[in-house]
N, C-alpha and C positions, 0 to 999 in steps of 0.2 A: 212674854215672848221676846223681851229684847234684854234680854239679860248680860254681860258682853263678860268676854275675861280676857283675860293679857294674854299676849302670843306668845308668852314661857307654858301658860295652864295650856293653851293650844297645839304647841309645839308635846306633853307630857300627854294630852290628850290623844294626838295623833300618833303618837310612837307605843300607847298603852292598847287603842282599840285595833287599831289598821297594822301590826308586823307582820302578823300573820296571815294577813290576806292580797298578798302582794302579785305571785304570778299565777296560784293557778287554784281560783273558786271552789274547782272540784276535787281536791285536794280529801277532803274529808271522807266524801261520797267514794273515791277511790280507796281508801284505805282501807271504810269500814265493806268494801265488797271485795277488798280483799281476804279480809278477816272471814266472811262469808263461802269464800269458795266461788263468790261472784266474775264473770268475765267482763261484762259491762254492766254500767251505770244506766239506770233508764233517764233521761233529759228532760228537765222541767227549770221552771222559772229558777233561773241565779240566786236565791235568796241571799246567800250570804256575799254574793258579789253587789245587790243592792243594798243588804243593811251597809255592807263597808263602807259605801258611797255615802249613805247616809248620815254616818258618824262622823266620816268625814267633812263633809257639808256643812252641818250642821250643830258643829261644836257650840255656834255661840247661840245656840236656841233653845229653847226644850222641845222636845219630839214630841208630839201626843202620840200616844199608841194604841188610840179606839181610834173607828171609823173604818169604812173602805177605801182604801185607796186603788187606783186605776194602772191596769196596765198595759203598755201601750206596746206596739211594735215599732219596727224602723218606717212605718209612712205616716207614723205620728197617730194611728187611730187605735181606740181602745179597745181590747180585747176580751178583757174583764177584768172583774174586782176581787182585790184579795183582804183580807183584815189581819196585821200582822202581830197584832197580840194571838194568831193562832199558824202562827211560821211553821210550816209541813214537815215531820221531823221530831218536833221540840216540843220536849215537853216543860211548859211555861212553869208551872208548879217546883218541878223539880230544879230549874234553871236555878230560880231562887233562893231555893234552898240550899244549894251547893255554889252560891257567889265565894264563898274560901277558896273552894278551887281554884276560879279561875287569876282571881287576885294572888294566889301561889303561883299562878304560870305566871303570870305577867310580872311578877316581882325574879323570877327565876330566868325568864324572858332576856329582861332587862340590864341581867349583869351579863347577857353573851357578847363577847367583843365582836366586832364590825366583819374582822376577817371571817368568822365562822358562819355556818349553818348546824342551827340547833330544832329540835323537834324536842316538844315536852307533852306530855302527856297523864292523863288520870284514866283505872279500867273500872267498868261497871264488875259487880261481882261476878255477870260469865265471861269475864275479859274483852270483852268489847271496850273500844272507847268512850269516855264520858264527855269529856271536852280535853282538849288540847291546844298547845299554841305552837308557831314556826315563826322562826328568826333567822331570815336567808342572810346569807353573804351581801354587805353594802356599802355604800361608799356615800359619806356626809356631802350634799351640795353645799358650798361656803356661799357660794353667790350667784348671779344669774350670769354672769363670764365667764367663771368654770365651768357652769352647767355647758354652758351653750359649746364651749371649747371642747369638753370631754365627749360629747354626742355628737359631735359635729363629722364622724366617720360611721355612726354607727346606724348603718342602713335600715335594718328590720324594727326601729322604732322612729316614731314622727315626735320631732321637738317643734316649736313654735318658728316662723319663720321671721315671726318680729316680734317685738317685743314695746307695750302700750309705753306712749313719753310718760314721762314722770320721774321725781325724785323715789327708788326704791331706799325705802326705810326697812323693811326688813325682807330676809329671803331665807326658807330652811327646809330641807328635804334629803332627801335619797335615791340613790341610782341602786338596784336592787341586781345581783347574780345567780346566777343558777350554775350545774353543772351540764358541758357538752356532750352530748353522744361519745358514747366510748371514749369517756377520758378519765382524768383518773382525778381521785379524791382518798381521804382518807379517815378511818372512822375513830377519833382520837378519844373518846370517853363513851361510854356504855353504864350508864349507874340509876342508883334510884336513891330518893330524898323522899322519906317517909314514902308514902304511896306514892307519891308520883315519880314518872318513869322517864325517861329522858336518854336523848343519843346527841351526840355532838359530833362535827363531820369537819376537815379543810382539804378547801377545794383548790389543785391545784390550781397557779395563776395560769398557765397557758391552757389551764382546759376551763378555766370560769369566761360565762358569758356576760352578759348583762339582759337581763328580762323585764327589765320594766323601772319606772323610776314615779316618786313622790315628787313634788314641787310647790311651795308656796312662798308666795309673795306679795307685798304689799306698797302700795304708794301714796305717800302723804303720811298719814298717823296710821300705827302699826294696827290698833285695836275701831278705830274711826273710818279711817282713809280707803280708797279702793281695794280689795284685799283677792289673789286669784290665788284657785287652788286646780293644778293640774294634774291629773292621773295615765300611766301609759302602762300597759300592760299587755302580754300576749297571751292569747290560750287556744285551747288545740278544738274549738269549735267555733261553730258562729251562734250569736244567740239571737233567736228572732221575737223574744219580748225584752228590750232591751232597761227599761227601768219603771219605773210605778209613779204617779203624779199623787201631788196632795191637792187637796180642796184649793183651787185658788189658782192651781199650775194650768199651763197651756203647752203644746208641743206643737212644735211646724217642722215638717223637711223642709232640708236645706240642701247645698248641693256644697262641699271643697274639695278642692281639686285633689286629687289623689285617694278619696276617702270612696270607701262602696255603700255606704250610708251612713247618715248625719242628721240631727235632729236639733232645734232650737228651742233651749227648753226657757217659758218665761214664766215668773212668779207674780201674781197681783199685792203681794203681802211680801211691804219690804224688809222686812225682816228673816224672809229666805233668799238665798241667792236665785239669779239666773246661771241658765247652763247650756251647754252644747258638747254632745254625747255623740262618741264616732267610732265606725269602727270601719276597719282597714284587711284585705285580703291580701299576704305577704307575697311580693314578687316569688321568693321561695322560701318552703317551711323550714322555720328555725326546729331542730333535731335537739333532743336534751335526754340527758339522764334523769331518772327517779333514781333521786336515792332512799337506803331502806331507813326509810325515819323511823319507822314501826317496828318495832323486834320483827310482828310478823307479816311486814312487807318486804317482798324482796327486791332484790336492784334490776332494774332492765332499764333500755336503752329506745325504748318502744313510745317517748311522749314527741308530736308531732308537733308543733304548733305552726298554725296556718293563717291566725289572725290578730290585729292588735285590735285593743279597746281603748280607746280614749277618753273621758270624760272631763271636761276644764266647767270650774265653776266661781263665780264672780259676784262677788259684797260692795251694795253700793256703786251700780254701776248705772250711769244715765241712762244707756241706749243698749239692751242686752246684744244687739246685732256687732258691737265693738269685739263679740269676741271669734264672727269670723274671721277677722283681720289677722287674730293671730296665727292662721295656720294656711289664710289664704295669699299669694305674693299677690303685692301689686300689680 
């Protein structure tokens, strides 16, 4: 369980599993009830908003993927247990079998330049989707001075207020874009590479927003030393089971100021991090464009979003309560 790898494997790791999962969870569920003739999504547990978290997290561990794990809501009590070797949706067999796919997305993924948004995609034989990946519009954080300079106007997300002492040794991440309500973008390539199907999109600069950002950083030794990893994002719901506990984990509410619930997540096994999971109800909804990523989704103007999600999670930390400080002022 304590297997560790350099923050390059980390760094490959978090841009291989998480591009795709950046602003908006339901992303998938919209498309394929588009494909459907569907109007709405029915609303259940985030799964792939928590495996993200989890990959995330948890890069220097191995995950076991038997047992039930708990799921909790925002006053920190359990609701029930799920076992994610049988994720609702997915069929585990099949996942397996078609692993080329997705190592084709991610390798296809991975040569789309930073300005662009790309959507890629495989269809089951009634043209449904099989899996797919999305590469939003982004912008590399170099250090936590740009970060903090670059977001330091931008209202509809929360950056940390301070920032823990220490020598940072390393810092690498992304500030993620989307398109604004009725603005304009352009649909620059439309092609297919073997079966797989793919759209590429650039978004004008005065109509790109920013939708959420990656961050991580470390103090002391890069792979050793304190290590935090921050997630911000917005989506056009609230979710009231907000993540799933492993054997071992504890949750408490918490209160930060500005946040409409907060939870304090601690681990007895130090070899997972502690964490604190927030989410926020926006002064006013950020308005965004869907673009037609999907041949057969179309463009509308119609995504609201109303709430940020935050999650910050920390390796190696003495006192997990260190990391209300980051978002709480003096």
């Amino acid at each position: 369980m304590n297997e560790k790898i350099s923050a390059n494997e980390f760094r490959q790791s978090l841009d291989r599993h998480l591009s795709h999962m950046k602003a908006d969870p339901w992303l998938a569920q919209r498309i394929i009830a588009s494909e459907r003739g569907e109007t709405k999504v029915k609303k259940k547990l985030s799964v792939s908003m928590i495996v993200a978290s989890l990959l995330l997290v948890l890069t220097t561990v191995a995950l076991a993927v038997t047992g039930l794990y708990r799921v909790i809501n925002w006053q920190g009590d359990v609701t029930r247990t799920t076992d994610l070797t049988q994720t609702p949706g997915t069929d585990t067999v099949q996942a397996v079998s078609e692993e080329w796919h997705v190592d084709s997305l991610n390798s296809f993924i991975s040569e789309i330049p930073n300005e662009e948004t790309a959507f890629a995609w495989y269809n089951n034989d009634d043209g449904s989707i099989k899996c797919s990946e999305l590469h939003q519009k982004q912008i590399p954080i170099s250090s936590i001075e740009w970060f903090a300079e670059y977001m330091h106007d931008i209202r509809h997300l929360s950056v940390p207020v301070s920032f823990p002492e220490g020598n940072v040794t390393y810092c690498y991440g992304k500030v993620f874009m989307e398109c604004k309500a009725f603005g304009k973008y352009s649909l620059i390539k439309n092609g297919q590479s073997g079966s797989m199907c793919y759209n590429r999109f650039l978004i004008d600069e005065s109509s790109s927003i920013v939708t959420g950002y990656d961050l991580f950083f470390a103090l002391g030794d890069p792979e050793n030393g304190t290590r935090y990893i921050i997630r911000s994002e917005l989506h056009d719901r609230t979710y009231e089971e907000p993540l799933m506990l492993r054997e071992g984990e504890t949750a408490k509410k918490v209160s930060i100021e500005g946040m409409s619930d907060a939870l304090l997540i601690m681990a007895e096994d130090p070899a997972y991090p502690d964490g604190l999971i927030m989410q926020r109800k926006l002064d006013e909804p950020v308005q965004l464009k869907q673009l037609p990523l999907n041949n057969r989704l179309e463009e509308s103007d119609d995504r609201n979003c109303q709430y940020e999600y935050i999650t910050v999670w920390v390796y190696n930390c003495d006192d997990p309560e260190c990391l209300l400080e980051l978002f709480s002022a003096e």
